[in-house]
N, C-alpha and C positions, 0 to 999 in steps of 0.2 A: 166688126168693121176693119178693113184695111186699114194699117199702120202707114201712115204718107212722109214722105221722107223727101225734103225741101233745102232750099240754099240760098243765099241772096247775098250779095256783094254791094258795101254801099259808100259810098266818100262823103264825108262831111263837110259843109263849104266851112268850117271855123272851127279852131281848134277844138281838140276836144281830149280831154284823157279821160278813157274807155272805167280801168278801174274806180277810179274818184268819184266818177257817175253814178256807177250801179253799187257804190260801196254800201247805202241805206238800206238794200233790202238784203243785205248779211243779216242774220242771225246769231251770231258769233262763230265761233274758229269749226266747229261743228255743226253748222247748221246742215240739213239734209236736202234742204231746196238751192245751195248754195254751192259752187267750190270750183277752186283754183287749180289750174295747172299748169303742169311743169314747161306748156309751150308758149304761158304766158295768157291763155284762154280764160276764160271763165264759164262756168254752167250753171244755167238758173232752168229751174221748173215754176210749172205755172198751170192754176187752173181756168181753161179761157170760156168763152162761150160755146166753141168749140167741142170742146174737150180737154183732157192734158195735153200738157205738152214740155218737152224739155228743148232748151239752146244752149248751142255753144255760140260763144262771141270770141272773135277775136282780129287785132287790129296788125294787118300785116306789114311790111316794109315799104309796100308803095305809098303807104296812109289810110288803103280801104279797109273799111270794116267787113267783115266775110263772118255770116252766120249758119248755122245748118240746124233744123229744129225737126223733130221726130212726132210723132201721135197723132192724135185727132184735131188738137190746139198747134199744129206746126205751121201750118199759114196762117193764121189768126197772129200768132210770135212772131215770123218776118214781117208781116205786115206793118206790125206798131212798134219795130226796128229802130226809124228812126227816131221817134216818139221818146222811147225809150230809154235812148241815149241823150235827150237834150234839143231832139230838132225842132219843137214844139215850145221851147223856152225862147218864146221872141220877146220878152221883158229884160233880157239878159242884159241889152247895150243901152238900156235905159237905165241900167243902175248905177246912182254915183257914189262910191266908197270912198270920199275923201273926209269923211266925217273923221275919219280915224287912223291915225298911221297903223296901226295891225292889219283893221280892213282891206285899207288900199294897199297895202306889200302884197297881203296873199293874193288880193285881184291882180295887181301886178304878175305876180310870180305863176301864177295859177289860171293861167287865160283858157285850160281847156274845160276847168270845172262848172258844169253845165248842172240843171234839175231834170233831171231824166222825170216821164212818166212809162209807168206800168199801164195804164188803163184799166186797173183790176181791184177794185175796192175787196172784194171780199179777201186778197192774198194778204193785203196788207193790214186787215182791221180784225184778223187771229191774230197774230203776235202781236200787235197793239194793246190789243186786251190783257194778252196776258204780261203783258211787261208794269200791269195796271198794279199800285202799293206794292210792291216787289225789287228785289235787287235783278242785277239784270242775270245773275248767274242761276238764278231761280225762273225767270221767264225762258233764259233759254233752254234749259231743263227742261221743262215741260215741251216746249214747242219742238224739240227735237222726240218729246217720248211721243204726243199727240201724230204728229208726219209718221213715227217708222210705226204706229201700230192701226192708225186710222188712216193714213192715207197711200195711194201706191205706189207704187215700186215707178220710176222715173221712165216715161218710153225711152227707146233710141239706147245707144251705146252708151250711156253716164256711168262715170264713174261709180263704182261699187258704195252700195247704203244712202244712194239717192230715193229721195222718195219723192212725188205732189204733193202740194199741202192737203187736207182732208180736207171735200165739198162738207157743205152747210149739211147734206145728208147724212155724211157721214158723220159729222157731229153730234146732230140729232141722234141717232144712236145708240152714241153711247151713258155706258150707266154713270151712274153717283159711285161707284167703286172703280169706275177705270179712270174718273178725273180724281179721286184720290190718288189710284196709282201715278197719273203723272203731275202729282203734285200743285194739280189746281183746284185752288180753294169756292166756299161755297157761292160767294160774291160775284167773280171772275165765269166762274161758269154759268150762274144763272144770266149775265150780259152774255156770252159767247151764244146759247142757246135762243133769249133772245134774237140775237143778231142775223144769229142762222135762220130764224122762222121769216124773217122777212131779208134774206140776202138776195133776190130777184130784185127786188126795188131800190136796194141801198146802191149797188150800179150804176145807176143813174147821177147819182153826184160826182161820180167820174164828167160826167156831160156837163153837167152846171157849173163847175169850179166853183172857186173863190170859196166867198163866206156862205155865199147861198147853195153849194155842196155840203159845207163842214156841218151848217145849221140841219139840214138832214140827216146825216150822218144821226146829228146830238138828239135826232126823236127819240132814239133807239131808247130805254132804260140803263143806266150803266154805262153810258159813250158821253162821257164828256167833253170838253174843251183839248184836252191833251189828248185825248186818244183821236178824236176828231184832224185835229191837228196832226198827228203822226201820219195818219192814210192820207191824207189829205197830201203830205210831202212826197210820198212814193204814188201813189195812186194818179194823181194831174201835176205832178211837178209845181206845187203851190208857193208862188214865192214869197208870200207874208203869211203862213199860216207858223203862229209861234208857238212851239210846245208850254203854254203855261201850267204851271204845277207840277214838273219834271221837277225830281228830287235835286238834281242836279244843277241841271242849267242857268237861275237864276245866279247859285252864283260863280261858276264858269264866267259868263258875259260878265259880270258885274265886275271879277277881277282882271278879267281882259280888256273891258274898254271904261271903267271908272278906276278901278287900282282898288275895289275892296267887296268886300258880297254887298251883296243886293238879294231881295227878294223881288216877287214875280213883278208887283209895282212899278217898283226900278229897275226893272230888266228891262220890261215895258216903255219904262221912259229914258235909257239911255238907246235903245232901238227905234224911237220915235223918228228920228232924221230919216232912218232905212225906207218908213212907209213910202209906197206901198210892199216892199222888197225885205221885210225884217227878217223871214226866214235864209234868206241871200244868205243878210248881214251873218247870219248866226253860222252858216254852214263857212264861212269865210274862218270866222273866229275856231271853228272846231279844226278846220284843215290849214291852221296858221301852223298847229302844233303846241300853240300853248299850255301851260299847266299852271293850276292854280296851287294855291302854297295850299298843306295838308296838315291841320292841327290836332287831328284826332284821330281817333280809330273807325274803321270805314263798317258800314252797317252791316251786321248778324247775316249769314245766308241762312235761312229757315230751309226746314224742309216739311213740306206741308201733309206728305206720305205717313211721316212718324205720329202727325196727331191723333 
């Protein structure tokens, strides 16, 4: 099939800052579906209905956003442009962040930070997975060996060591010795396999949102509340879906808007004013810049290869 090669110029009627938006579906400083450059752009690949497909985004001097997307997935990617950026987040001006002076500075300070959606459940609920009882420098390990050896090489001009995430096929595929190699354990990959036998269907909770997407999502075996929750945030731009059981997060929020940890409970209930919008509140509190006081030593990076 011909490679299609497309472009679309688009202005946003409300602020918006481009990076802050698409910052969730990083992968860390190496991700291969991911990366920055030096004109200020960004490049994301993506596996659509389409096909693949890779974009550049970037937001020029007049304010418009100007993208160009390559492969079989390249109109399918302008298409859900705006989407993607935030333009589908109409709960935005209904949220009141005065519950908290942290919340309402950074709403203050941060008016272009918007919930982009993807519209693509299956990109976002592989690394989901595997960021599943793990540090994160161990998921993203995997997730960058699983793209450069199962999935392809990036259409269009990408930067060099771009890759598409791997289709649910190509998951299917592979053996119990090449998820050892990239370091995912037996758990992680019987959910990933899973996931992948029924990824035609999982789609669809892109369509449904809310809680009646996530709770589809959770049929899966292995797709809990938190992993649910994760896609759920890149995937429909979900604005109260809360990561609970994140190693972390409880108590992040707990010492940024109580002054001490908290577990998932009380994370819970000092986010209760946020409903419907608790996921807002959270990404407020993460993009304030806060840091929580560090009393110990920070969890073991495994390597799951060596066992």
């Amino acid at each position: 099939m011909t490679e299609s090669r497309s472009c679309r110029s688009w202005r946003p009627p409300h602020a918006l800052d481009v990076a802050a938006v698409l910052d969730p579906l990083c992968r860390g400083a190496a991700d291969p579906t991911f990366r920055a450059d030096h004109s200020g752009g960004l490049w994301l690949t993506a596996t659509t209905p389409a096909g693949s497909g890779t974009a550049h985004v970037r937001r020029d001097g007049s304010g418009d956003v100007r993208a160009r997307a390559w492969g079989d997935g390249a109109d399918w990617l302008l298409d859900g442009l705006p989407a993607l950026l935030g333009a589908s987040d109409t709960a935005f001006g209904d949220f009141e962040p005065h519950h908290h002076p942290l919340v309402r500075a950074t709403h203050r300070r941060a008016p272009g930070l918007r919930l982009g959606a993807t519209g693509r459940v299956w990109d976002a609920l592989v690394p989901a997975v595997l960021e599943q009882r793990v540090t994160v420098v161990e998921a993203h390990r995997s997730w960058r060996e699983l793209c450069r050896r199962f999935g392809a090489p990036a259409p269009g001009p990408a930067p060099e060591g771009m890759r598409v995430p791997p289709t649910p096929h190509a998951l299917l595929r592979v053996t119990d010795w090449e998820w050892h190699l990239a370091g995912v354990d037996a758990t992680r990959r019987r959910t990933l396999v899973a996931c992948a036998r029924v990824a035609h269907r999982l789609e669809r909770a892109a369509v449904l949102g809310g809680e009646e997407g996530r709770r589809l999502l959770r049929l899966v075996p292995g797709v809990g509340a938190w992993t649910a929750a994760e896609v759920a945030q890149r995937a429909w731009g979900d604005p109260d879906a809360v990561s609970v059981g994140d190693f972390h997060l409880s108590t992040v929020v707990g010492w940024a808007l109580a002054g001490r940890p908290l577990d998932d409970d009380g994370m819970l209930e000092v986010l209760a004013p946020y409903a419907p919008q608790r996921h807002r509140a959270v990404r407020y509190v993460r993009a304030s810049g806060f840091r929580r006081p560090r009393f110990g030593p920070r969890t073991a990076v495994r390597d799951h290869r060596a066992v």
